[in-house]
C-alpha positions in Angstrom: 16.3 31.7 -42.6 19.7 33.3 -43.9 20.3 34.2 -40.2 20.3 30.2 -39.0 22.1 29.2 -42.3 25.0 32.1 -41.5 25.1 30.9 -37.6 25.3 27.3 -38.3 28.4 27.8 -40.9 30.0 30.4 -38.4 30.1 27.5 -35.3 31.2 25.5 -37.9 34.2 27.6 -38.7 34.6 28.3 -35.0 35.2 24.7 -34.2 37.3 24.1 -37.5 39.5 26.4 -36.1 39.6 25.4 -32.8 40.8 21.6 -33.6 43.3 23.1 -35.7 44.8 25.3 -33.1 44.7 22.0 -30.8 46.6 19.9 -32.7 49.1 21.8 -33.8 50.0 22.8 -30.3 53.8 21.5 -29.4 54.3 18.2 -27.6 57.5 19.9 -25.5 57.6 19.0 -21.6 56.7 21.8 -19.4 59.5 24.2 -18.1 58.2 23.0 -13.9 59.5 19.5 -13.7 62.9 20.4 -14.7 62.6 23.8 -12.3 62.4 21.1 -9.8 65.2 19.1 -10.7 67.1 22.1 -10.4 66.2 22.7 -6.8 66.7 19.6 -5.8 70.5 19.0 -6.5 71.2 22.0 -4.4 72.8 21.1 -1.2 70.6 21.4 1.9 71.5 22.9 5.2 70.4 22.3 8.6 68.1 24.5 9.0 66.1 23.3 6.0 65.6 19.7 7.4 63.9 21.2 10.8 60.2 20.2 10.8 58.0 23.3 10.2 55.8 24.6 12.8 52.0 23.8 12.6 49.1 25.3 13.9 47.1 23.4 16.8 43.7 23.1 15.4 41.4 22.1 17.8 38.2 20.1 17.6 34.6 20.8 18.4 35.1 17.8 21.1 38.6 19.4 22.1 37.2 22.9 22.4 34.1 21.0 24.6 36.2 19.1 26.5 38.2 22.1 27.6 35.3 23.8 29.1 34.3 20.7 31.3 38.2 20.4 32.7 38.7 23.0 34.5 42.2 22.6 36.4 43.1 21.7 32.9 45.0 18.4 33.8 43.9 16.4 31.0 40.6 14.6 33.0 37.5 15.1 34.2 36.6 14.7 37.6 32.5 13.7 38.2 32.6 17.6 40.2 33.7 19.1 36.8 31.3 17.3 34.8 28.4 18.0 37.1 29.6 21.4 37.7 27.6 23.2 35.0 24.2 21.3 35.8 24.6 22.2 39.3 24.5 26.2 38.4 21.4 25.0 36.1 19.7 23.4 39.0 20.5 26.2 41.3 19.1 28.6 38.8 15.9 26.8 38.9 15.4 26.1 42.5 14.0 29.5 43.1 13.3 28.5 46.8 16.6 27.4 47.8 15.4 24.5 49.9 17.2 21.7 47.5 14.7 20.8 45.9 12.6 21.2 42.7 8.6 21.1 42.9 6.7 21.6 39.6 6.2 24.8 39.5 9.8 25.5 39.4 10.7 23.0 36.8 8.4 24.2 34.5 8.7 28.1 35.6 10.6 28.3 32.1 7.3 26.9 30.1 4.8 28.8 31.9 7.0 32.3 31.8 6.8 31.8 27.9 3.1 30.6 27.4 2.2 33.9 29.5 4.0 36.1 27.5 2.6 34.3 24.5 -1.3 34.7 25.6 -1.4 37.7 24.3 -5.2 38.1 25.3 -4.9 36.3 28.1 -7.6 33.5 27.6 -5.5 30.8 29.0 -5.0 29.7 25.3 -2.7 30.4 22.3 -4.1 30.5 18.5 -1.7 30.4 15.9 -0.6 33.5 15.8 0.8 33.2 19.4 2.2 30.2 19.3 3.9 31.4 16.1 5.6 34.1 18.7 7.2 30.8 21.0 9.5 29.2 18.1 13.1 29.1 19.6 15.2 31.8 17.9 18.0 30.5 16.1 21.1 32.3 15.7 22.0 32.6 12.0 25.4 30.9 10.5 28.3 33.1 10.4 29.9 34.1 7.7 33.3 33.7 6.9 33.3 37.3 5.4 31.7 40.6 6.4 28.7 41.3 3.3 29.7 43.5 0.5 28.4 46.4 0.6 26.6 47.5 -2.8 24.9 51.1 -3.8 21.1 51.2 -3.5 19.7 50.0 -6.8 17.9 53.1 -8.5 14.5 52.7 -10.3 15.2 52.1 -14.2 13.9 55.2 -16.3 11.4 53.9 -18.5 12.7 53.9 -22.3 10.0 53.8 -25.0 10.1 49.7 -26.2 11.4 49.0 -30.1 9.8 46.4 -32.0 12.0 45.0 -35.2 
């Protein structure tokens, strides 16, 4: 009981204290503003009124639109756009002849259900089809990890009861 009595008077004192320091702080303008003043009736030359230099910061849609033009004059031609889904189709058309049956569309789907059938039954349970989730790449971080020392096991220290 003496313990909650002797806490409750000591926040007491604590915040006594700290309204008294508060209010009796001085109402005197901060040394900054007139800092400022100062700097600003000096005279200023030439070179101070050039415009700085900033840093190009390109876009996501900048960065993509980049890729697509490729004689980099500012458009995109339909052969530029079309381009990267030619190399796609040519990748797929295993036979060369122009043009896609089936089997080569959906070579991608079948190459990964096979190597998902595990016990080749001609069907997945869960487990296997647990094994065909797309891998995602994880975020980067803006900083490498810290490294930290391995934690060591606590010793054991005999427990006191009060």
């Amino acid at each position: 009981m003496w313990r909650y009595l002797a806490g409750g008077l000591g926040t007491l004192v604590l915040v006594g204290a700290g309204l008294f320091l508060w209010g009796s702080r001085p109402d005197t303008p901060s040394p900054l503003p007139a800092a400022s003043a100062a700097t600003a009736s000096t005279p200023q030359t030439a070179e101070d009124d050039a415009p700085l230099p900033e840093a190009s910061a390109k876009t996501r849609e900048q960065k993509r639109f980049d890729r697509y033009d490729k004689d980099r004059n500012g458009t995109i031609t339909r052969e530029e756009y079309l381009a990267a889904r030619r190399k796609a189709y040519a990748k797929l058309d295993r036979d060369g002849d122009g043009k896609l049956s089936f089997d080569e569309l959906a070579i991608k789907a079948t190459t990964k259900f096979t190597t998902a059938d595990r016990d080749r039954s001609g069907t997945m349970n869960a487990a296997e089809f647990a094994t065909t989730a797309v891998k995602r790449r994880p975020a980067r971080a803006n900083c490498p990890p810290a490294r930290t020392a391995p934690a060591e096991a606590p010793e054991a220290a005999p427990a006191e009861e009060s």
